[in-house]
VOVEXNU-476060 format. One record per atom (N, C-alpha, C): x, y, z; atom name; residue number from 1. Coordinates in Angstrom, 3 decimals. Example, Ala and Ser with C-alpha at 12.3 -4.5 7.8 and 13.67 -1.06 7.14 Angstrom:
<pts>
        x        y        z  a   k
   13.190   -5.690    7.800  N   1
   12.300   -4.500    7.800 CA   1
   13.200   -3.300    7.800  C   1
   12.850   -2.250    7.080  N   2
   13.670   -1.060    7.140 CA   2
   12.900    0.030    7.870  C   2
</pts>
This chain:
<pts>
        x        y        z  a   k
   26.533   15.684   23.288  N   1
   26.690   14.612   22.331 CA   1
   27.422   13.456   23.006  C   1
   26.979   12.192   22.800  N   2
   27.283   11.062   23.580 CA   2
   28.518   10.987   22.804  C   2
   28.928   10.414   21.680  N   3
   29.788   10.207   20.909 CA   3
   31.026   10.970   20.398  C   3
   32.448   10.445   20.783  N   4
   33.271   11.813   20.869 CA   4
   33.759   11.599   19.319  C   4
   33.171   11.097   18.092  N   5
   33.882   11.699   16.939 CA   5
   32.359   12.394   16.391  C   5
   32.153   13.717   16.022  N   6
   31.379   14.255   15.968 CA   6
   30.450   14.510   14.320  C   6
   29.430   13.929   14.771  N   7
   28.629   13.534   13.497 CA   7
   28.904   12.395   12.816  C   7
   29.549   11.455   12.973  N   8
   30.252   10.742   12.387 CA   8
   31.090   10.872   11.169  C   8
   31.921   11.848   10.820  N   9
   32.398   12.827    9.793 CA   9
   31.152   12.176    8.787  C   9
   29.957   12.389    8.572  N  10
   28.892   12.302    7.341 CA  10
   28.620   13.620    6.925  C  10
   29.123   14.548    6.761  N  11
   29.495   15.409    5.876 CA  11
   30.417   15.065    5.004  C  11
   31.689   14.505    5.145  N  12
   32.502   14.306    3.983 CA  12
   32.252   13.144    3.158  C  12
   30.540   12.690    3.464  N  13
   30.517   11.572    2.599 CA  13
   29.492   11.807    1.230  C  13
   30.610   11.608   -0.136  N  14
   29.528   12.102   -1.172 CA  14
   29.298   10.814   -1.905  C  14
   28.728   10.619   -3.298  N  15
   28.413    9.719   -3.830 CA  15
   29.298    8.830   -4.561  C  15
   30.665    9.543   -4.922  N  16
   31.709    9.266   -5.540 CA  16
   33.111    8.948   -4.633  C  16
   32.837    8.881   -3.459  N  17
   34.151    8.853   -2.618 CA  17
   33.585    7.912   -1.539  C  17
   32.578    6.594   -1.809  N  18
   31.860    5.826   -1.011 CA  18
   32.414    4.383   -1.114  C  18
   32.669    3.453   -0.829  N  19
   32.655    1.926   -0.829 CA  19
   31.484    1.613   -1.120  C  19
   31.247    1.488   -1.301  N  20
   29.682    0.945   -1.895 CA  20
   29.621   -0.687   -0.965  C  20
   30.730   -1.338   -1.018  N  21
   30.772   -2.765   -0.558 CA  21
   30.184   -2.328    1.023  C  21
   31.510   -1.317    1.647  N  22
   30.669   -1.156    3.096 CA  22
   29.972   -0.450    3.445  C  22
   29.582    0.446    2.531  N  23
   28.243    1.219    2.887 CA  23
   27.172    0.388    2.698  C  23
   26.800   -0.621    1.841  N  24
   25.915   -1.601    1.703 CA  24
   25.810   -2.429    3.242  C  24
   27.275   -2.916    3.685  N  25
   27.113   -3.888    4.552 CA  25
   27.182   -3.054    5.983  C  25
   27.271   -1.934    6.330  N  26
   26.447   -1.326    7.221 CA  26
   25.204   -1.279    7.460  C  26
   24.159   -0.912    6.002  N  27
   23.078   -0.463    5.763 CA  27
   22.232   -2.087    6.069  C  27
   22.747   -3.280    5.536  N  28
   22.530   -4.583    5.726 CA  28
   22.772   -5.259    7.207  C  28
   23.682   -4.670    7.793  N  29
   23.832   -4.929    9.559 CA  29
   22.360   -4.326   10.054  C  29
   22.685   -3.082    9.691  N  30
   21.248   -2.072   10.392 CA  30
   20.179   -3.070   10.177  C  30
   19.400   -2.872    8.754  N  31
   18.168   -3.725    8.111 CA  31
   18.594   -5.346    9.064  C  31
   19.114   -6.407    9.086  N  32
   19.007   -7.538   10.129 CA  32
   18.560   -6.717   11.289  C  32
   19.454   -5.949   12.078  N  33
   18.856   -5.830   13.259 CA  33
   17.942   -5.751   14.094  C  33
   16.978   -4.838   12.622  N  34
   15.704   -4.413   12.858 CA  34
   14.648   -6.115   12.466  C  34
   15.261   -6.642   12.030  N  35
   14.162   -7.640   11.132 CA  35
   14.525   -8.865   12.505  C  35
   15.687   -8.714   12.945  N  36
   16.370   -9.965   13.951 CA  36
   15.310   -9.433   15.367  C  36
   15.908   -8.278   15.482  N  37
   16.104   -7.609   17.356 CA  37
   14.353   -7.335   17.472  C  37
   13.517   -7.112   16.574  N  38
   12.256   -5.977   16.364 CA  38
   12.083   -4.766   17.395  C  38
   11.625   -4.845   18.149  N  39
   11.512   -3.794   19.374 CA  39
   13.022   -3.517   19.861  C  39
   14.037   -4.094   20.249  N  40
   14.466   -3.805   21.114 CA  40
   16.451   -3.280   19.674  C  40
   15.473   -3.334   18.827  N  41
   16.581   -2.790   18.260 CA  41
   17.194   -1.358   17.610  C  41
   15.933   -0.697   17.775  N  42
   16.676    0.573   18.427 CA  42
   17.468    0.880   19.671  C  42
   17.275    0.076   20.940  N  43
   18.422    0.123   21.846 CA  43
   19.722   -0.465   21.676  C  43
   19.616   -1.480   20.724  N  44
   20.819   -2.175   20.183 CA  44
   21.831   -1.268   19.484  C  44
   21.106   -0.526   18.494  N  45
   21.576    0.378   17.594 CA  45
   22.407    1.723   18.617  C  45
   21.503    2.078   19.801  N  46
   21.601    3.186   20.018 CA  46
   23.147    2.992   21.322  C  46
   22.965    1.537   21.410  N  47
   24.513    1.466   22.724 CA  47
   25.374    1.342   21.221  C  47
   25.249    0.768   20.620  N  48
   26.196    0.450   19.477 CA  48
   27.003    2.019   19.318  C  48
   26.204    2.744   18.899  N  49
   26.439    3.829   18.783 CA  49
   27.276    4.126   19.702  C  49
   26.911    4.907   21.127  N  50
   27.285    4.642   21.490 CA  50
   29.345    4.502   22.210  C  50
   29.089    3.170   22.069  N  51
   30.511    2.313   22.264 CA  51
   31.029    2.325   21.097  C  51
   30.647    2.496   19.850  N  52
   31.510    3.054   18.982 CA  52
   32.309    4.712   19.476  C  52
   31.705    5.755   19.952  N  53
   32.318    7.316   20.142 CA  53
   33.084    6.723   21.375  C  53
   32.539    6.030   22.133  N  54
   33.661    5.729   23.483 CA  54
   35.005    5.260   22.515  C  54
   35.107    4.030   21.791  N  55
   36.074    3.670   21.669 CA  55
   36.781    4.482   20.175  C  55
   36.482    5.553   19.799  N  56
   37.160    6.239   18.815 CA  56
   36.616    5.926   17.552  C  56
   35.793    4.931   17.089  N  57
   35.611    4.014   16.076 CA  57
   35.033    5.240   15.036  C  57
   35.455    5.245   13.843  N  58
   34.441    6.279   12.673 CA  58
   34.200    5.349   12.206  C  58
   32.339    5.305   11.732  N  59
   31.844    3.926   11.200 CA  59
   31.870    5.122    9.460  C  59
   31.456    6.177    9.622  N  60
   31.919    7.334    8.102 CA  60
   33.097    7.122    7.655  C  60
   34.022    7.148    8.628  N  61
   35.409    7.256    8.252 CA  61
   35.549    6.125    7.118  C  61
   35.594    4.910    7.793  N  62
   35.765    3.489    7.382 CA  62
   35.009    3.411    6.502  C  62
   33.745    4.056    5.987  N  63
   33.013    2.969    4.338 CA  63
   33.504    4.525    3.203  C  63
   34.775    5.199    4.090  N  64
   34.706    6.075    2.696 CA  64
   35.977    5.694    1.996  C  64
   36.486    5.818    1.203  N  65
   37.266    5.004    0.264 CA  65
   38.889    6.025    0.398  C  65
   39.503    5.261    0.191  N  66
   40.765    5.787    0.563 CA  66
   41.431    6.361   -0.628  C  66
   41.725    7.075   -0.768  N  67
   42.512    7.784   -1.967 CA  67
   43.850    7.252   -2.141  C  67
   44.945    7.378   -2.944  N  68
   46.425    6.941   -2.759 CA  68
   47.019    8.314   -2.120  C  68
   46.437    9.154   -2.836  N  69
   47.619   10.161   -1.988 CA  69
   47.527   10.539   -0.463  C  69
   45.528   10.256    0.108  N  70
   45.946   10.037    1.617 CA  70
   46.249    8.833    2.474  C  70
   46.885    8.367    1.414  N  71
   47.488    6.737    2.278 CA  71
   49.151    7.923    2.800  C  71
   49.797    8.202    2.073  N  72
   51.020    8.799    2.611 CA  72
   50.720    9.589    3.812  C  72
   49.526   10.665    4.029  N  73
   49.279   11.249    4.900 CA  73
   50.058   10.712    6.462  C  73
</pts>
């Protein structure tokens, strides 16, 4: 696996514990890319990828919504 956070924790993502704002504006980055890049944006997608696991980044982590009690965590 290229990417060192594994799967992008998308298992812990359900329908009720989502951002909706950035799960939309992920899903809306993707959709441009493809409509911007055409061909070559599956390679776009796929370094993205990528240089996200190099640099630690959870793109799951980030559109799932934060609870109050794991803000103290």
């Amino acid at each position: 696996m290229v990417s060192s956070v594994p799967y992008c924790n998308a298992k812990k993502m359900k329908k009720d514990n989502v951002n909706k704002v950035k799960l939309y504006g992920v899903v809306g980055i993707l959709l441009i890319s493809f409509v911007v890049l055409r061909e070559k944006a599956f390679l776009a997608i796929s370094l993205l990828y990528i240089f996200t696991g190099l640099a630690k980044i959870d793109v799951a982590e980030w559109v799932l919504e934060e609870r109050p009690a794991e803000k103290g965590e």
